[in-house]
TORKOL-4160 file (C-alpha; in steps of 0.2 Angstrom, whole numbers, padded with zeros to 4 digits, m for minus):
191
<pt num="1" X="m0003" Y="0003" Z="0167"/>
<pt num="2" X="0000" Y="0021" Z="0162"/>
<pt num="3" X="0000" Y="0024" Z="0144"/>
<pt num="4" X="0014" Y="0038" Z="0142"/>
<pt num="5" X="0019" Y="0045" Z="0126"/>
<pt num="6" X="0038" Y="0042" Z="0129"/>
<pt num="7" X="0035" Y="0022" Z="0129"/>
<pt num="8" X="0025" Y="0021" Z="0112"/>
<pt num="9" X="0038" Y="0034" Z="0106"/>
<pt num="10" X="0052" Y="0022" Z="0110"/>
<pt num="11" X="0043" Y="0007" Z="0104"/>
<pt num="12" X="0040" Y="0013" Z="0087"/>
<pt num="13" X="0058" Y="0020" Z="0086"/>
<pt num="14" X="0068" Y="0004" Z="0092"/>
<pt num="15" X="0058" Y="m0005" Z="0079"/>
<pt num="16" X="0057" Y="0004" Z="0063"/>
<pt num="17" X="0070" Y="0019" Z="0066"/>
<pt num="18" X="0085" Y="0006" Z="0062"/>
<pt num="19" X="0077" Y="m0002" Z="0046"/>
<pt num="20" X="0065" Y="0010" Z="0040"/>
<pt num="21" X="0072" Y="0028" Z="0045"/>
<pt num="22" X="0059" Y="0031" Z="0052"/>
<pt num="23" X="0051" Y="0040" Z="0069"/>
<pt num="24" X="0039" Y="0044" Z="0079"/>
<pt num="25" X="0035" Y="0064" Z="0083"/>
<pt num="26" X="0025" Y="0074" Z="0094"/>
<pt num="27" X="0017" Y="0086" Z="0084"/>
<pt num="28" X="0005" Y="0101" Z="0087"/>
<pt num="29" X="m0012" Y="0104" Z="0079"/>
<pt num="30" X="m0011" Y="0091" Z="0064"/>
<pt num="31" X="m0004" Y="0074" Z="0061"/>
<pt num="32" X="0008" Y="0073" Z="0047"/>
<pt num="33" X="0021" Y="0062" Z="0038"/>
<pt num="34" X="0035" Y="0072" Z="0032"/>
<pt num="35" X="0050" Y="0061" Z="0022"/>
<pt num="36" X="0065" Y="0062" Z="0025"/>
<pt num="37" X="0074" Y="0078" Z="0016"/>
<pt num="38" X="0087" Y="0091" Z="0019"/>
<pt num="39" X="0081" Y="0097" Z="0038"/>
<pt num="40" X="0080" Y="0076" Z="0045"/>
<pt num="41" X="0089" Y="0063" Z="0039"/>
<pt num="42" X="0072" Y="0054" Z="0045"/>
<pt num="43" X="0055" Y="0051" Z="0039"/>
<pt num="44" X="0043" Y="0058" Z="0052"/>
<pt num="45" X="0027" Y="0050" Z="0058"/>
<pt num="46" X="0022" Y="0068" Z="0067"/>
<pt num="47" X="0005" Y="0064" Z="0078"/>
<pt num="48" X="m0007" Y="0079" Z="0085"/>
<pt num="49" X="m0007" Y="0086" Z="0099"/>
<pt num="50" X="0002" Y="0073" Z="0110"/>
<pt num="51" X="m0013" Y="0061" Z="0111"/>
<pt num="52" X="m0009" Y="0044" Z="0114"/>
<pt num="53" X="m0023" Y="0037" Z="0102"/>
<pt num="54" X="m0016" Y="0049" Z="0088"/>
<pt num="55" X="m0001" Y="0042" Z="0089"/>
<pt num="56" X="m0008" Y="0024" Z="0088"/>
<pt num="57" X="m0020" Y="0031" Z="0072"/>
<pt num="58" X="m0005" Y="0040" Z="0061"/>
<pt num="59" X="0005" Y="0023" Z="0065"/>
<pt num="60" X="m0008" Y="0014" Z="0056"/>
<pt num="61" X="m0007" Y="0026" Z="0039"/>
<pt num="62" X="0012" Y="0023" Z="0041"/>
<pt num="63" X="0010" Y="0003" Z="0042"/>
<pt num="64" X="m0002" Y="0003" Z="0026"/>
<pt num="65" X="0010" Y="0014" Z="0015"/>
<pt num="66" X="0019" Y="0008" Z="0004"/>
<pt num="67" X="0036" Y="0012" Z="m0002"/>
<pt num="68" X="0032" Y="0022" Z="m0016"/>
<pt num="69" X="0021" Y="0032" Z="m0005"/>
<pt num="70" X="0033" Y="0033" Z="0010"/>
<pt num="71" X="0041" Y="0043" Z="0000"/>
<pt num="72" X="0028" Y="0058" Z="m0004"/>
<pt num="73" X="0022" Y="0071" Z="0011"/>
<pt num="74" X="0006" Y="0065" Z="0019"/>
<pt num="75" X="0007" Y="0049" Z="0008"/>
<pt num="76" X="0003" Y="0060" Z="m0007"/>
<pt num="77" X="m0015" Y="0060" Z="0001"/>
<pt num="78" X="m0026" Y="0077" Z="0003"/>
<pt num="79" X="m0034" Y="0079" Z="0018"/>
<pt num="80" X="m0051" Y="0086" Z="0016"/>
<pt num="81" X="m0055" Y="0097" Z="0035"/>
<pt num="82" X="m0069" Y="0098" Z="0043"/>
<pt num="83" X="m0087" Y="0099" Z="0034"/>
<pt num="84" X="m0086" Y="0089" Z="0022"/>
<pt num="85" X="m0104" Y="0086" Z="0011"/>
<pt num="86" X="m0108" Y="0070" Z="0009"/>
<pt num="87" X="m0099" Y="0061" Z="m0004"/>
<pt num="88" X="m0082" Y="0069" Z="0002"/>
<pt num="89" X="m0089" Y="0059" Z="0019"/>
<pt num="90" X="m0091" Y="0043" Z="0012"/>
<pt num="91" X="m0074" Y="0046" Z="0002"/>
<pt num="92" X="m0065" Y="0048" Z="0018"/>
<pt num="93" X="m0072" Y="0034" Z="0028"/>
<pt num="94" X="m0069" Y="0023" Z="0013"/>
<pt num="95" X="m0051" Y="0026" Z="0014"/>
<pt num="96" X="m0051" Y="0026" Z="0035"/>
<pt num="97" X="m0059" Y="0007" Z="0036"/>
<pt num="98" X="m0042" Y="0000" Z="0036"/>
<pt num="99" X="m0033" Y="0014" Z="0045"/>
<pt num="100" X="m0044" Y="0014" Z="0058"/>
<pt num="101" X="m0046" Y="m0006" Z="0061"/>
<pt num="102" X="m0027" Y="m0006" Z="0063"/>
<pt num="103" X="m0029" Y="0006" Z="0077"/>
<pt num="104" X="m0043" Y="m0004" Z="0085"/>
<pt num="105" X="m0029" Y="m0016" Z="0086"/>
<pt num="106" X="m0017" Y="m0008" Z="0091"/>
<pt num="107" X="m0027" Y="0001" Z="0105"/>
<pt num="108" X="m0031" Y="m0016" Z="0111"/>
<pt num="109" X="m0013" Y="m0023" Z="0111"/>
<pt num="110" X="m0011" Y="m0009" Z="0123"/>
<pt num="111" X="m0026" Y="m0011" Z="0132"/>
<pt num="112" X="m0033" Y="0003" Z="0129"/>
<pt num="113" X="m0054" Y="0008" Z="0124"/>
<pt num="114" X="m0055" Y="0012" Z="0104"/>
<pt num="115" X="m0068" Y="0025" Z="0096"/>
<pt num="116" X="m0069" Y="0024" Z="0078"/>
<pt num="117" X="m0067" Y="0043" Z="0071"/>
<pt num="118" X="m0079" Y="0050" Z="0059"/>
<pt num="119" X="m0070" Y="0067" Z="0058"/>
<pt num="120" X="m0084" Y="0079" Z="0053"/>
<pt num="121" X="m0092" Y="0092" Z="0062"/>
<pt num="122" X="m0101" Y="0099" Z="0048"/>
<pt num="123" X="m0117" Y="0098" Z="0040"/>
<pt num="124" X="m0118" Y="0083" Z="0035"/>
<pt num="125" X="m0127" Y="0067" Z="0046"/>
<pt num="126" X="m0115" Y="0056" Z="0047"/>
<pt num="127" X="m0118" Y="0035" Z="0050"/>
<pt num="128" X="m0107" Y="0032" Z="0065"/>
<pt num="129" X="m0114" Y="0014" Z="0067"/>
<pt num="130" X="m0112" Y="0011" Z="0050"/>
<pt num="131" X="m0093" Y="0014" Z="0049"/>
<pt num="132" X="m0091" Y="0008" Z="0067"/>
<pt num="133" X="m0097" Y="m0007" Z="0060"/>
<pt num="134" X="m0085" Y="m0008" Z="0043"/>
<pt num="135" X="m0070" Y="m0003" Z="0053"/>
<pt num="136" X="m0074" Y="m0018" Z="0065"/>
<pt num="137" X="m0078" Y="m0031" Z="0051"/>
<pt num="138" X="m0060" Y="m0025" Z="0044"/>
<pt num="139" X="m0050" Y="m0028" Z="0061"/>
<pt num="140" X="m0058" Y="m0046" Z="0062"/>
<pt num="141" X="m0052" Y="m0050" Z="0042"/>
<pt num="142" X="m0036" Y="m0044" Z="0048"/>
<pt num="143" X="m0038" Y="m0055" Z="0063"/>
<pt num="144" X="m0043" Y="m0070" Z="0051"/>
<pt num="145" X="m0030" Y="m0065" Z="0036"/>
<pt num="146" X="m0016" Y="m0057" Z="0045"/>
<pt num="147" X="m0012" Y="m0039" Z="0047"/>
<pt num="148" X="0003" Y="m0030" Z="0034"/>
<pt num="149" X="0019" Y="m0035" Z="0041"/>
<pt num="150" X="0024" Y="m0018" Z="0049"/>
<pt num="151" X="0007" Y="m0015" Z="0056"/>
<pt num="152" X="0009" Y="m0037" Z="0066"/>
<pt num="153" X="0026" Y="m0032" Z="0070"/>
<pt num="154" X="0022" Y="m0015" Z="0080"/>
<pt num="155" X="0004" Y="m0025" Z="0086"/>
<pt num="156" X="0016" Y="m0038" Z="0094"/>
<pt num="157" X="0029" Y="m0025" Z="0102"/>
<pt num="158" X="0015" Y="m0014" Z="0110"/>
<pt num="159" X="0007" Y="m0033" Z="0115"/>
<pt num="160" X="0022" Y="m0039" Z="0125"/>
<pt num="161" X="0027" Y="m0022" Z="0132"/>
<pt num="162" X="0007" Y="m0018" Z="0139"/>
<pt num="163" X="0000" Y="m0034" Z="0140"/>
<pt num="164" X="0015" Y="m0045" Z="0144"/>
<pt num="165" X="0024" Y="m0034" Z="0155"/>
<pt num="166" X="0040" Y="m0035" Z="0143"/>
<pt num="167" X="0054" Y="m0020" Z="0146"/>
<pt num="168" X="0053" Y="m0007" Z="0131"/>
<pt num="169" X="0069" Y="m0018" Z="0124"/>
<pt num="170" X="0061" Y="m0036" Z="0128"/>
<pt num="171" X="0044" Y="m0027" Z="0117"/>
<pt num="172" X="0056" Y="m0021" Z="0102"/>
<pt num="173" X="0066" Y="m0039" Z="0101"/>
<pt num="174" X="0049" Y="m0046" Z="0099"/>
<pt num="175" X="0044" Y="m0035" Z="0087"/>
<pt num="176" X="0060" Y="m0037" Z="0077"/>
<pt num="177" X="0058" Y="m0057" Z="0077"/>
<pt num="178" X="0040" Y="m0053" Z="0071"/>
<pt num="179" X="0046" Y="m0041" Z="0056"/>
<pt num="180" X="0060" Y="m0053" Z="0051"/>
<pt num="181" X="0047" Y="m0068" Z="0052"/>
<pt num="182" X="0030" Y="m0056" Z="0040"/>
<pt num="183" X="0044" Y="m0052" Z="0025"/>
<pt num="184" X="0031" Y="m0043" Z="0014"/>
<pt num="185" X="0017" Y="m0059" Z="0017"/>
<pt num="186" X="0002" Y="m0055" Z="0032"/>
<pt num="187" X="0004" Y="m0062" Z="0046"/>
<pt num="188" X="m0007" Y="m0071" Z="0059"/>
<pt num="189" X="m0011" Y="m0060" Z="0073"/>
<pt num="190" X="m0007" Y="m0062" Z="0090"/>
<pt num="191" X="m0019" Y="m0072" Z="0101"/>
Protein backbone atom coordinates (compact mmCIF):
# COMPACT_ATOMS: atom_id res chain seq x y z
CA UNK A 1 0.00 0.00 0.00
CA UNK A 2 1.35 3.61 -0.81
CA UNK A 3 1.65 5.80 2.12
CA UNK A 4 0.79 9.24 0.54
CA UNK A 5 0.60 12.33 2.54
CA UNK A 6 -3.03 13.26 1.27
CA UNK A 7 -4.58 9.98 3.05
CA UNK A 8 -2.92 10.79 6.60
CA UNK A 9 -3.86 14.38 5.86
CA UNK A 10 -7.37 13.56 5.52
CA UNK A 11 -7.32 11.00 8.24
CA UNK A 12 -6.27 13.35 10.80
CA UNK A 13 -8.55 16.09 9.51
CA UNK A 14 -11.93 14.02 9.39
CA UNK A 15 -11.17 12.98 12.91
CA UNK A 16 -10.06 15.90 14.90
CA UNK A 17 -10.80 19.14 12.52
CA UNK A 18 -14.62 18.82 13.66
CA UNK A 19 -14.11 18.43 17.42
CA UNK A 20 -10.81 19.95 18.08
CA UNK A 21 -10.15 22.72 15.20
CA UNK A 22 -7.61 21.14 14.48
CA UNK A 23 -5.32 20.07 11.15
CA UNK A 24 -2.97 18.72 9.73
CA UNK A 25 -0.12 20.92 7.35
CA UNK A 26 2.60 20.33 5.11
CA UNK A 27 5.17 22.42 6.27
CA UNK A 28 8.79 23.34 5.15
CA UNK A 29 12.00 23.10 7.09
CA UNK A 30 10.58 22.61 10.65
CA UNK A 31 7.70 21.14 12.41
CA UNK A 32 5.51 23.46 14.23
CA UNK A 33 2.15 23.73 16.12
CA UNK A 34 0.85 27.19 15.65
CA UNK A 35 -2.95 27.80 17.57
CA UNK A 36 -5.43 29.08 16.26
CA UNK A 37 -5.27 33.11 15.81
CA UNK A 38 -6.26 36.04 13.61
CA UNK A 39 -4.61 34.39 10.18
CA UNK A 40 -6.55 30.38 10.75
CA UNK A 41 -9.42 29.89 12.54
CA UNK A 42 -7.59 26.45 13.02
CA UNK A 43 -4.83 25.04 15.15
CA UNK A 44 -2.13 23.69 12.90
CA UNK A 45 -0.14 20.51 13.38
CA UNK A 46 2.58 21.85 10.48
CA UNK A 47 5.07 18.59 9.77
CA UNK A 48 8.61 19.18 8.01
CA UNK A 49 9.26 18.86 4.80
CA UNK A 50 6.39 16.47 3.65
CA UNK A 51 7.68 13.37 5.20
CA UNK A 52 5.40 10.94 5.98
CA UNK A 53 7.02 9.86 9.37
CA UNK A 54 7.02 13.63 10.40
CA UNK A 55 3.81 13.77 10.15
CA UNK A 56 3.20 10.54 12.20
CA UNK A 57 5.89 12.16 14.90
CA UNK A 58 4.25 15.84 15.29
CA UNK A 59 0.80 13.86 15.55
CA UNK A 60 2.26 12.30 18.51
CA UNK A 61 3.11 15.85 20.41
CA UNK A 62 -0.46 16.88 19.40
CA UNK A 63 -2.08 13.77 21.06
CA UNK A 64 -0.01 14.35 24.43
CA UNK A 65 -0.83 18.00 24.83
CA UNK A 66 -3.02 18.96 26.89
CA UNK A 67 -5.58 21.82 26.57
CA UNK A 68 -3.85 24.32 28.39
CA UNK A 69 -0.90 23.62 26.20
CA UNK A 70 -2.81 23.38 22.87
CA UNK A 71 -3.23 26.55 23.35
CA UNK A 72 0.61 27.96 23.37
CA UNK A 73 2.96 27.88 20.02
CA UNK A 74 5.01 24.86 19.86
CA UNK A 75 3.28 23.68 23.15
CA UNK A 76 5.09 26.45 25.04
CA UNK A 77 8.20 24.02 24.61
CA UNK A 78 11.75 25.42 23.28
CA UNK A 79 13.23 23.39 20.83
CA UNK A 80 16.97 23.18 21.42
CA UNK A 81 18.81 22.54 17.45
CA UNK A 82 21.28 20.59 16.71
CA UNK A 83 24.47 20.02 19.01
CA UNK A 84 23.25 19.81 21.98
CA UNK A 85 26.07 18.88 24.97
CA UNK A 86 25.08 16.32 27.00
CA UNK A 87 22.63 17.19 29.46
CA UNK A 88 20.55 19.20 27.07
CA UNK A 89 20.77 15.45 25.10
CA UNK A 90 19.48 13.61 27.84
CA UNK A 91 16.77 16.62 28.58
CA UNK A 92 15.45 16.14 25.14
CA UNK A 93 15.28 12.33 24.99
CA UNK A 94 13.61 12.54 28.27
CA UNK A 95 10.77 14.42 27.00
CA UNK A 96 10.74 12.26 23.33
CA UNK A 97 10.14 8.77 25.19
CA UNK A 98 6.54 9.15 25.08
CA UNK A 99 6.46 11.26 21.75
CA UNK A 100 8.31 8.83 20.11
CA UNK A 101 6.53 5.41 21.36
CA UNK A 102 3.40 7.01 20.05
CA UNK A 103 4.91 7.18 16.61
CA UNK A 104 6.34 3.64 16.82
CA UNK A 105 2.67 2.87 17.03
CA UNK A 106 1.34 4.81 14.78
CA UNK A 107 3.99 3.80 12.24
CA UNK A 108 3.00 0.29 12.76
CA UNK A 109 -0.88 0.92 12.45
CA UNK A 110 0.29 2.02 9.11
CA UNK A 111 2.67 -0.58 8.39
CA UNK A 112 5.22 1.16 8.19
CA UNK A 113 9.32 0.51 9.59
CA UNK A 114 9.94 3.00 12.89
CA UNK A 115 13.47 4.61 13.80
CA UNK A 116 13.65 6.14 16.89
CA UNK A 117 15.27 9.81 16.54
CA UNK A 118 18.08 10.99 18.60
CA UNK A 119 18.31 14.40 16.81
CA UNK A 120 21.86 15.48 17.32
CA UNK A 121 24.48 15.76 15.03
CA UNK A 122 26.79 17.37 17.28
CA UNK A 123 29.46 16.53 19.57
CA UNK A 124 28.07 14.77 21.84
CA UNK A 125 28.05 10.60 21.69
CA UNK A 126 24.87 9.90 21.95
CA UNK A 127 23.23 6.20 23.38
CA UNK A 128 21.05 5.28 20.50
CA UNK A 129 20.40 1.74 21.91
CA UNK A 130 19.61 3.11 25.10
CA UNK A 131 16.84 5.48 24.12
CA UNK A 132 15.71 2.88 21.32
CA UNK A 133 15.31 0.81 24.25
CA UNK A 134 13.14 3.54 26.59
CA UNK A 135 10.93 4.48 23.66
CA UNK A 136 10.17 0.73 23.10
CA UNK A 137 9.47 -0.09 26.82
CA UNK A 138 7.08 3.13 26.57
CA UNK A 139 5.14 1.81 23.43
CA UNK A 140 4.55 -1.55 25.27
CA UNK A 141 3.15 0.26 28.69
CA UNK A 142 1.06 1.92 26.40
CA UNK A 143 0.22 -1.20 24.83
CA UNK A 144 -0.55 -2.77 28.47
CA UNK A 145 -2.25 0.61 30.01
CA UNK A 146 -3.72 2.14 27.07
CA UNK A 147 -2.69 5.00 24.85
CA UNK A 148 -4.24 8.99 25.58
CA UNK A 149 -7.49 8.85 24.05
CA UNK A 150 -6.58 11.14 20.93
CA UNK A 151 -3.42 9.36 20.21
CA UNK A 152 -6.05 5.31 20.30
CA UNK A 153 -8.36 7.05 18.40
CA UNK A 154 -5.93 8.33 15.38
CA UNK A 155 -3.98 4.70 16.15
CA UNK A 156 -7.37 3.08 15.30
CA UNK A 157 -8.24 5.14 12.09
CA UNK A 158 -4.77 4.72 10.51
CA UNK A 159 -5.21 0.81 11.61
CA UNK A 160 -8.53 0.30 9.69
CA UNK A 161 -7.69 2.59 6.72
CA UNK A 162 -3.85 0.70 6.27
CA UNK A 163 -4.22 -2.45 7.65
CA UNK A 164 -8.07 -3.25 7.24
CA UNK A 165 -8.42 -1.84 4.03
CA UNK A 166 -11.26 0.66 5.21
CA UNK A 167 -12.11 3.84 2.68
CA UNK A 168 -10.54 7.14 4.38
CA UNK A 169 -14.34 7.63 5.68
CA UNK A 170 -14.88 3.93 6.92
CA UNK A 171 -11.10 4.93 8.90
CA UNK A 172 -12.44 8.31 10.46
CA UNK A 173 -16.01 6.54 11.55
CA UNK A 174 -13.88 4.20 13.36
CA UNK A 175 -11.89 6.68 14.87
CA UNK A 176 -14.75 8.67 15.91
CA UNK A 177 -16.42 5.61 17.69
CA UNK A 178 -13.01 5.13 19.48
CA UNK A 179 -12.72 8.93 20.59
CA UNK A 180 -16.39 8.82 21.80
CA UNK A 181 -15.70 5.53 23.57
CA UNK A 182 -11.62 6.95 25.43
CA UNK A 183 -13.53 10.17 27.00
CA UNK A 184 -10.37 11.56 28.77
CA UNK A 185 -9.58 7.50 30.46
CA UNK A 186 -6.66 5.46 28.19
CA UNK A 187 -7.70 3.07 26.38
CA UNK A 188 -6.83 -0.52 25.29
CA UNK A 189 -4.97 -0.70 22.19
CA UNK A 190 -5.96 -2.30 19.11
CA UNK A 191 -4.91 -5.96 18.68
Amino acid sequence: MSHRLEDVIALFDGLFQPRYQTRLVRGGDEPLYLPADEASPWHRVIFARGFFASALHEVSHWCIAGARRRRLEDYGYWYLPDGRDARQQRDFEAVEVAPQALERLFSEACGLPFNVSVDNLGEVEVDREGFQARVEARAERYLREGLPGRAAAFRQALAAFYREGASLEQAVAAGHDRLASAGSRPVAAID
